[in-house]
N, C-alpha and C positions, 0 to 999 in steps of 0.2 A: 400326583402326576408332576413330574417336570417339566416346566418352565422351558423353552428357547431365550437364551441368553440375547438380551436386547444388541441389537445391532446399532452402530453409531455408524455417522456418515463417512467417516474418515478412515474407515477397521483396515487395519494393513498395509495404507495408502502411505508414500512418501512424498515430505514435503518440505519443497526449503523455502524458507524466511528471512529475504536479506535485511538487514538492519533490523536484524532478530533482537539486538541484546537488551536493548531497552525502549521504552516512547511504547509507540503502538507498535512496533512489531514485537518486542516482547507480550501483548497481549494478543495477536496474532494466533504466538507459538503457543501460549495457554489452550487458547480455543482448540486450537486444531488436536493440540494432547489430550482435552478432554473431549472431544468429538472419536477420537482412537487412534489416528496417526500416529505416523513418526517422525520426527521435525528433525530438521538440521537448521539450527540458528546459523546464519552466516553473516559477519560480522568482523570490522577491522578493531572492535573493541573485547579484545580475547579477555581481559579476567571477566567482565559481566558477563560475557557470553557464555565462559565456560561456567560461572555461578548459576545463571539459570540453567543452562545443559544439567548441571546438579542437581538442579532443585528440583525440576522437571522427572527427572530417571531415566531407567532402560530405554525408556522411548526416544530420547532427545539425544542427539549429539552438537558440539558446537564444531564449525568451520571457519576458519578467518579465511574473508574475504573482501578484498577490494573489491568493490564493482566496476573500476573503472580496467581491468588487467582479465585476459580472455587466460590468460596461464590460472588463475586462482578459480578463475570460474569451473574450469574442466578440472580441476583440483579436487573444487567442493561436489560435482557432481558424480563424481567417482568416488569420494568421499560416504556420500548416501546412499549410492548405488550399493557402495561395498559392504557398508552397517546395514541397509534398509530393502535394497531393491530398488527395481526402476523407478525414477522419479514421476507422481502423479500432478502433482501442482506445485505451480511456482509463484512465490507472492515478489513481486517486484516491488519491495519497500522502502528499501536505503536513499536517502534524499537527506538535502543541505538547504540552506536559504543566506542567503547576503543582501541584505537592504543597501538601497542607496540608489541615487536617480541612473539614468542611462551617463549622463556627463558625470558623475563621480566612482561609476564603477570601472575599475581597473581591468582590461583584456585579461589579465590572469586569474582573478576574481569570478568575472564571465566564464573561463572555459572550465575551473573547477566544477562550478553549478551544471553545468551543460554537460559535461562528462559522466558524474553521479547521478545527476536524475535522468537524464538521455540518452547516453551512450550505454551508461553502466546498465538499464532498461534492455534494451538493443543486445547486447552482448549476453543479459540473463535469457532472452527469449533461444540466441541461435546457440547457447550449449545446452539447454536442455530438453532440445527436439529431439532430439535423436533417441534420447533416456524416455522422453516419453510414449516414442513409438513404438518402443519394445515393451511399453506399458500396456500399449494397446487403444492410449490417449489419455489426455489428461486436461488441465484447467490451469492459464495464468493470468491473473490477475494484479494488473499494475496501479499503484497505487497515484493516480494523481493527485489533483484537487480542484476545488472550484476555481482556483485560477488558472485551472487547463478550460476553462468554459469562458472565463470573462478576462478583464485586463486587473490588475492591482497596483498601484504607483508605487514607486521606491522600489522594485521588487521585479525590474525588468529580466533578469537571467532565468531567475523561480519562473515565471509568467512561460516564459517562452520556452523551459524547462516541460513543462506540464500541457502545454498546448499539443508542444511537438511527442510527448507520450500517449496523448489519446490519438494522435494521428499514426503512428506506428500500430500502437495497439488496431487499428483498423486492418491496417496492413498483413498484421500477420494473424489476422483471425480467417480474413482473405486467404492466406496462401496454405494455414494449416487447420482450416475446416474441414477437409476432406480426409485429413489423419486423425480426424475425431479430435482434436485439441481446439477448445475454447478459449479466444483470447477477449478479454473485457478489462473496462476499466472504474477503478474507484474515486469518487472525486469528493473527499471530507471539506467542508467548513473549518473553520477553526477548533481543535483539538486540545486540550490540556496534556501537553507532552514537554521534554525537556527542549525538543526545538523552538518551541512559542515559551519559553519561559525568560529567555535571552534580554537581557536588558530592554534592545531596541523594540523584542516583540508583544512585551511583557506588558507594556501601557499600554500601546495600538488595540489589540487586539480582544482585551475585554472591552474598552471604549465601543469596536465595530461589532460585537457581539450582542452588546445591548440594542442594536438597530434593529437585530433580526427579528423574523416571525415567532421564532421558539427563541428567545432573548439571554442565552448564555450560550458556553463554551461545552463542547460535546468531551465525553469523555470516550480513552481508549476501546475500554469494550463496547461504547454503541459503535464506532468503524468496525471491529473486529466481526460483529456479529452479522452484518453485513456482506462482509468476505467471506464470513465462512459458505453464505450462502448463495454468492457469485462461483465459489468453485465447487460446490457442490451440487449432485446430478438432480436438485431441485432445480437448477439453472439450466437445464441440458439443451433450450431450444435459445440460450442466450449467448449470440458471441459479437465481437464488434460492437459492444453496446454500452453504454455512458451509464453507471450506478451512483445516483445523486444522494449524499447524506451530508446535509451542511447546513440543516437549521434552517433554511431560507435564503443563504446569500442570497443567490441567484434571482432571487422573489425581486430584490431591491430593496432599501430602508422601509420600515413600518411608519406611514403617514403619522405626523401628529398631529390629529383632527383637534382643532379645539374647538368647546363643547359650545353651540350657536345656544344665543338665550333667545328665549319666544319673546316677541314683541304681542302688543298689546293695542290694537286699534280702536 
């Protein structure tokens, strides 16, 4: 007797991955290829992108995309439309970080961060409504972080970068609930990717790592696995809604109780 061939969550579905080519969105585009999708890595880092698009196969194509330029965005989404079909989920991933207090960061420093994690968010949500209406709806999932929850010093641009994406994310789960499009957001902990490897990020951040409840650095596929199932219709009654994976920041430092000796009366 034959078997029906197992169904994956993603079979047929298009999906684009901005800052696909490496870090966690290249483990993003894994997931979603082996869930059955079809990816488009979109990315201003064209050989890596098109190296995994390679490695990836028939399934994957690479897009270079700025996120900050609404021409590249309707580029790439015609792009996938054209290899894939209507777009179903869009992972809003591509992000930057620049340390440094509010008095040493530079106005143009500032509206880099603002624009890629903000704007460029912003601009992936209003080009691929349309593609996903003719989907019939779909799932996008913006990629904050726990510093879209809480504040982090040195790191005012990122902070307020990620604050202001869970608050759009609200926005437009508001205004395209009703076209069946879920909009939700991811908020990681600290991550082992090439953005936290950075000189500056590189001490910090195993140091605040050890505070947490679960007391290390999360790797790419625990975020990944996460996502896949924020945009998928295991999610379907979730939208507007904060997906915490970060170890515990948020928890605060883990007390260091030190151990009371019994007295003896």
């Amino acid at each position: 007797m034959q078997t029906k061939p197992h169904m994956k969550r993603f079979d047929n579905r298009t999906v684009i991955v901005t800052g696909g080519a490496h870090g966690i969105g290249a483990s993003h585009a894994r997931g979603f290829i082996a869930e059955g999708a079809n990816v488009v890595i979109a990315d201003v880092l064209e050989q890596e992108g098109r190296t995994l698009a390679d490695e990836l196969g028939d399934h994957a194509i690479f897009s270079r995309l700025d996120v900050t330029s609404d021409r590249d965005w309707a580029a790439t989404v015609a792009a996938a439309e054209n290899a894939f079909g209507p777009v179903s989920v869009l992972v809003n991933n591509a992000a930057i970080v620049r340390f440094g207090t509010i008095a040493e960061t530079e106005p143009a420093a500032w509206r880099q961060v603002i624009d890629i994690n903000l704007t460029g968010t912003y601009l992936g949500i209003r080009a691929v409504v349309s593609s996903m209406r003719k989907a019939g709806g779909g799932a996008i999932v913006n990629i904050s972080s726990a510093g879209g929850m809480m504040a982090y010093p040195n790191n005012a641009a990122y902070v307020a970068s990620k604050w202001g994406a869970r608050g759009l994310t609200k926005t437009a789960a508001l205004e395209l609930g009703r076209d069946n499009i879920r909009v939700n957001s991811v908020h990681p902990g600290p991550v082992r990717t090439p953005m936290t490897a950075g000189p500056d990020a590189a001490a910090a951040i195993p140091a605040e790592a050890r505070r947490l409840a679960i007391p290390r650095i999360a790797e790419p596929d625990e975020i990944m696995r996460l996502v896949l199932f924020v945009a998928s219709d295991e999610a379907s009654f979730s939208t507007g809604s904060e997906f915490i994976v970060d170890g515990g920041v948020l928890l605060g430092p883990v007390p260091q109780h030190e151990r009371a000796e019994a007295t003896v009366a």
